[in-house]
N, C-alpha and C positions, 0 to 999 in steps of 0.2 A: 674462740672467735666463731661467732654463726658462720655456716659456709652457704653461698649463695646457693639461687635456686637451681637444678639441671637446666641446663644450656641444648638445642636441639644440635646433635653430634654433626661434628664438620671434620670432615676426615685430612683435609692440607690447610694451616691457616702460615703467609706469611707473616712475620714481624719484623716492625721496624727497632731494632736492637742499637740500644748503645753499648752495653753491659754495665751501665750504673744500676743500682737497688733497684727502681721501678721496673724497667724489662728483664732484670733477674729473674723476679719474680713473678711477671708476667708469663714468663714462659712455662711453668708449672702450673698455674691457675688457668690458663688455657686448657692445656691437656683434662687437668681435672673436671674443668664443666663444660669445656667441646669435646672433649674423648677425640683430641684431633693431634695429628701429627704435627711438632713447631719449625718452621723453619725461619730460622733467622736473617735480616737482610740490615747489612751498615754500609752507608754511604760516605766516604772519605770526600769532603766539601770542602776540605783545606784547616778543619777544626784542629789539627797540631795534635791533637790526640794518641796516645799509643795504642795501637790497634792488634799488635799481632799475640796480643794474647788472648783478643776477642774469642779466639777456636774452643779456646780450652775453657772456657768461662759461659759459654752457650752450651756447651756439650753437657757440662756438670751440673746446668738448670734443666738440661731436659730437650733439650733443640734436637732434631733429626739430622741437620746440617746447617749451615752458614755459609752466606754470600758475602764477602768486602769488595767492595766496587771501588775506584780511585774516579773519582767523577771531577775531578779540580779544573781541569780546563774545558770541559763542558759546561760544566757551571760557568765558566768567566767566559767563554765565549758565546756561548746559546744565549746565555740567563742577564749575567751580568752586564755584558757591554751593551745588548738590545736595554737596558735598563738606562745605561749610561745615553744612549743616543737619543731615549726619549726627554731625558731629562727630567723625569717622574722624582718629586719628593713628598712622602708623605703626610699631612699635617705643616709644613714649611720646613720642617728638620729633619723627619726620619728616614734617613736612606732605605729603607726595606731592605735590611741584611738577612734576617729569618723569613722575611714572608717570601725572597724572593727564591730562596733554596727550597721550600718545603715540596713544591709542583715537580723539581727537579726528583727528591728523591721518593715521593709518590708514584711518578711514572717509569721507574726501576723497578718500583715494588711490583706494579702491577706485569711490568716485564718479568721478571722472576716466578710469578703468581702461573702467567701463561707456560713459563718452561717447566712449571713443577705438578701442570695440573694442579695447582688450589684455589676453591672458587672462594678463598675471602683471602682478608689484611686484615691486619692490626697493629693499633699505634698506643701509644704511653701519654697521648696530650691529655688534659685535663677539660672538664667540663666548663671549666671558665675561660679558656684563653683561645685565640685565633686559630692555634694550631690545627687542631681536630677540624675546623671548618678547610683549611688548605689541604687538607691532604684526603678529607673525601669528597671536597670536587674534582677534584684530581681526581679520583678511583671512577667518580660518577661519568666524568670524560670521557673515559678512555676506555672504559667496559661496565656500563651498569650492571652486567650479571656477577660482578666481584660482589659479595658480602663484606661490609666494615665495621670491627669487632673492639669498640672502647671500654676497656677494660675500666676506667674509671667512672666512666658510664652507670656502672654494672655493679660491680664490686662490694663490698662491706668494708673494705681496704679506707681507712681516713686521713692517716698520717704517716708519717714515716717509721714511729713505733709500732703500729700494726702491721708495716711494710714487712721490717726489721723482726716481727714474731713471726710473721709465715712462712720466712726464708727461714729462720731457724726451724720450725717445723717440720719445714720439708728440705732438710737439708741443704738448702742452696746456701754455696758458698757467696759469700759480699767481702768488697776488700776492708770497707769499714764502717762504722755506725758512726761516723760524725758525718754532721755535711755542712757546708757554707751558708750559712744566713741567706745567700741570696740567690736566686734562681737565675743560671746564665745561659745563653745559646753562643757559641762563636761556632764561626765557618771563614771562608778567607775572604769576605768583605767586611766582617764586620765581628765583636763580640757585645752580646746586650745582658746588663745588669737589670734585675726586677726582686721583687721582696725586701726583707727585711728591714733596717731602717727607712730604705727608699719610702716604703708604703705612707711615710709620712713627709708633705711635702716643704714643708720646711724645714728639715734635715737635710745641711749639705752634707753627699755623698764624702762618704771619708774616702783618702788617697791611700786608702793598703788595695781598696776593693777594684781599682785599674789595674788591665792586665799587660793591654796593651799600647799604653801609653803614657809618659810620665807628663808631672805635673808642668804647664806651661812656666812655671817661676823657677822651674830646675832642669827647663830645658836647653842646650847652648846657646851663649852670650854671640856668637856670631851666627849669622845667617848662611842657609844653606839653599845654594841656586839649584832648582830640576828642571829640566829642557823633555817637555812628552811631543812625540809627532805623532799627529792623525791622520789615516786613512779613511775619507768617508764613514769620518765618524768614529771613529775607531781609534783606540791609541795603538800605535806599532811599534814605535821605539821611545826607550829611555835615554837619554842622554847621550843620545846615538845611536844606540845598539838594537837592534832587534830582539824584543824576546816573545816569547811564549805568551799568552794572555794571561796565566794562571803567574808566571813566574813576574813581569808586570807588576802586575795587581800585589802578592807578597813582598817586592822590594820596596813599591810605593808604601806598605804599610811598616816597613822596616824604619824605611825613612822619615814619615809623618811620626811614625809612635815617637821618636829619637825626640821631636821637635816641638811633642805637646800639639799634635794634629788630629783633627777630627773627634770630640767629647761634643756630645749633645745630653742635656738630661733634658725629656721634658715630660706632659701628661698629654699621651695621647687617649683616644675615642677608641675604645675597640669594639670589633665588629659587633663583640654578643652583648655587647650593649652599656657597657662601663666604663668608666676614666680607670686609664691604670699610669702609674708611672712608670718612666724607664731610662735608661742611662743607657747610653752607646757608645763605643767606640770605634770609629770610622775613617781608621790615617788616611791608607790610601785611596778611598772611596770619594774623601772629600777633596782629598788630592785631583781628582780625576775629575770627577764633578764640575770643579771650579776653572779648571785646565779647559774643558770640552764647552762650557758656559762663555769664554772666554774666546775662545776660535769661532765659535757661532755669531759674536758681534760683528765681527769683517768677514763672516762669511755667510750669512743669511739677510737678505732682504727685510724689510720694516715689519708688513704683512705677515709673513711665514715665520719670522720669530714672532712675533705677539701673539699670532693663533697658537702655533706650536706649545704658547707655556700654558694657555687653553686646555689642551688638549691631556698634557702632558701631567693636569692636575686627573682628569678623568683615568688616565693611565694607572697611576699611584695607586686611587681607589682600589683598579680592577686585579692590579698586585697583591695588595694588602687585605684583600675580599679572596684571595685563595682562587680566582678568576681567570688563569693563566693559559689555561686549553679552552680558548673562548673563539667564538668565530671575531669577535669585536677587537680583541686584544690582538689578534692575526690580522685586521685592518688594519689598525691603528699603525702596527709594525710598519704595514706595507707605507703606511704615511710617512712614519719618520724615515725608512729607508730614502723615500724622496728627499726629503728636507737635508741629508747627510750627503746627498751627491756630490756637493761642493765646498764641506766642510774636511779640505785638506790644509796641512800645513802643522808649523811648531807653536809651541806654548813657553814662557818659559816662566816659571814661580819664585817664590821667593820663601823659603821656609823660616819660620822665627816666630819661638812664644807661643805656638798653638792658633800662629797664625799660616795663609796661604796667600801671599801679596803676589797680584801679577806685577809680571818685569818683563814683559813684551810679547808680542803675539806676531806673527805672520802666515800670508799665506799666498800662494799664484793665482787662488781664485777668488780675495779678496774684494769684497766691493767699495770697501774704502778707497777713496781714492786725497790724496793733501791736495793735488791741484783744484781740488772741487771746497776742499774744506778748509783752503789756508783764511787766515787773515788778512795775509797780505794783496796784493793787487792779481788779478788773475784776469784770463779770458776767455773761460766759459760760464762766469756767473754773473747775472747783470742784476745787482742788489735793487735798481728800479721795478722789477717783476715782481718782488714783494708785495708791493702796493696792488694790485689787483689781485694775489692768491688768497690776500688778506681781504680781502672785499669779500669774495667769493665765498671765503671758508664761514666767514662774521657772518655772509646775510641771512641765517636760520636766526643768529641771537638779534638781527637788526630790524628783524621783519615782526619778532614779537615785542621787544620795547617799543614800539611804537604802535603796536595792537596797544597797548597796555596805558598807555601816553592817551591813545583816543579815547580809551574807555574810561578814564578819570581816574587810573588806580593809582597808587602812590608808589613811585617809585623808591627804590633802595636810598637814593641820593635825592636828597632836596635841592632843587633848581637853587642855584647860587644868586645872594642879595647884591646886585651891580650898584645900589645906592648907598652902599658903606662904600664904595672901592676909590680911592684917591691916588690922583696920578704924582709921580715924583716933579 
């Protein structure tokens, strides 16, 4: 295999490490054309992962040292719930499970970077996919004097065979030479399916390739009730209980997978410019989503939700664009923080089939009011008032049909013939 060209020598470079084939081997190809010291960085984001052999697997590719971070409730509380209060959905499906971890573990990387003295990073994304754009805006934020080093970028490296001769070459050990058809990311909102069959879209995704959720038609025959209470916004308790945001967010995905909750396949737009397909699985995310959607009807005014979901589309964007350390996206916050003041109270779901059916909502700061909205007889609505808001609202469309009537144009409806009409 040709070896690339010399590299101009960088003496600390971090990596972002998982220990599968790709940063294996990154970690030697490093050292070889930056003549640089490697040091490893893995972010623990709830991906279920076994990690604690990471040490000895970075060591024997060549790493200087290794950092494992546990970042699970900082991700659900910083990342995740700021996610869930804007109500940001990408394209109309995609939860941002990957886009909205990536800022997370970039701005560790560059913290590590500073406590190691190294003036660059490096990452394993690919030249075609969103990753590599999240994670050096991310570096660009928070210290433009960090260098960011893409190895696939750069490389001669094509395939996983060529991956799989240079690790043999250079002795790095790999656990094995097979790998899945498809290309996955999970962390604990979410895991996403990409390649293989999927690439073609009229291939339904086969049921072995779900990890975290079983098929809606072999999910239980009875239904299962969840009660989330929110805090401004925020979910605080399950079913009563208080937890953790991290531990939250896990049972709700325990529960949704059980139940055939949260599957989205769809063809999204990505940043670098192509449709790609992709398969999600989203229990507890959709769980929450639909929960927090739900509380915001009796608890937001007409106005403030209809801008909000305005708002909330430009949100997504600046997610999904790697956009996260922005002065705009720190706005925006500050907006929905408002909107969240008086979105307290319970939810309560209905789980069944891979479905999320609400079964009742309340709240103390509710703006619903039944005596306002019964049917039956009341006394503070005088249904006579109609008649003039109706005037009022109409007189934009009343004032141009009759522009329109003067000017001889032909209206939609032909004036009705009174000399056919026979009385009974």
């Amino acid at each position: 295999m040709p070896k690339s060209s010399a590299k101009p020598k960088i003496e600390k470079i971090v990596l972002a490490y998982s220990g599968g084939l790709d940063t294996s081997v990154i970690v030697p190809w490093l050292r070889e054309n930056y003549g640089c010291e490697v040091i490893c960085y893995t972010a623990d984001v709830g991906q279920r992962e076994e990690l604690s052999g990471l040490p000895a697997k970075a060591e024997a590719s060549g790493a200087s040292k290794i950092y494992i971070e546990d970042l699970t409730e900082e991700f659900a509380s910083q990342y995740l719930f700021k996610l869930l209060k804007s109500g940001a959905i990408y394209e109309r499906e995609y939860l941002l499970g990957t886009s909205i971890a990536r800022p997370l573990i970039a701005k560790h990387m560059v913290d590590v970077a500073h406590q190691e003295g190294a003036m660059a990073v490096a990452h394993g994304c690919t030249g075609k996919g969103n990753d590599q754009v999240r994670f050096e805006l991310t570096v660009m934020a928070l210290d433009p004097r960090i260098k960011t080093v893409a190895p696939w970028r750069e490389w001669d490296i094509k395939s996983r065979e060529d991956a799989l001769a240079y690790a043999a070459a250079h002795n790095i050990p790999v656990s094995s030479s097979l790998k899945s058809i498809y290309s996955r990311d999970r962390n604990l909102w979410h895991i996403s399916h990409e390649g293989g069959l999927l690439e073609d879209p009229w291939a339904e995704p086969e049921e072995s390739m779900f990890q975290l959720t079983v098929a809606p038609e072999n999910a239980p025959n009875e239904p299962e009730y969840v009660e989330i209470a929110f805090e401004k916004g925020v979910p605080v308790k399950l079913n009563g209980k208080a937890l953790s945001a991290a531990t939250l967010i896990q049972t709700l995905n325990d529960l949704g997978g059980k139940h055939g909750v949260g599957r989205v396949d769809m063809v999204e737009n990505r940043l670098v410019g192509m449709k790609s397909r992709g398969v999600y699985e989203t229990p507890g995310g959709t769980i929450l989503v639909k929960a927090h959607k739900e509380l915001e009807q009796i608890c937001l005014d007409r106005d403030t939700l209809h801008y909000k979901d305005v708002v909330a589309q430009r949100y997504a964007e600046l997610v999904y664009n790697g956009q996260w350390f922005t002065p705009l996206r720190e706005a925006m916050d500050a907006f929905f923080d408002v909107t969240q003041e008086h979105v307290n109270g319970s939810v309560k779901v209905k789980l069944y089939k891979g479905n999320v059916i609400p079964a009742g909502k309340k709240s103390v700061d509710s703006l619903y009011r039944e005596d306002f909205a019964t049917f039956g007889q009341d006394s503070v609505y005088d249904q006579s008032d109609s008649a003039g808001f109706i005037t009022l609202f109409g007189l934009p469309l009343k004032v141009a049909a009759m522009r329109d009537i003067a000017n001889g144009q032909k209206l939609e409806y032909e004036s009705p013939d009174y000399s056919t009409f026979k009385r009974d």
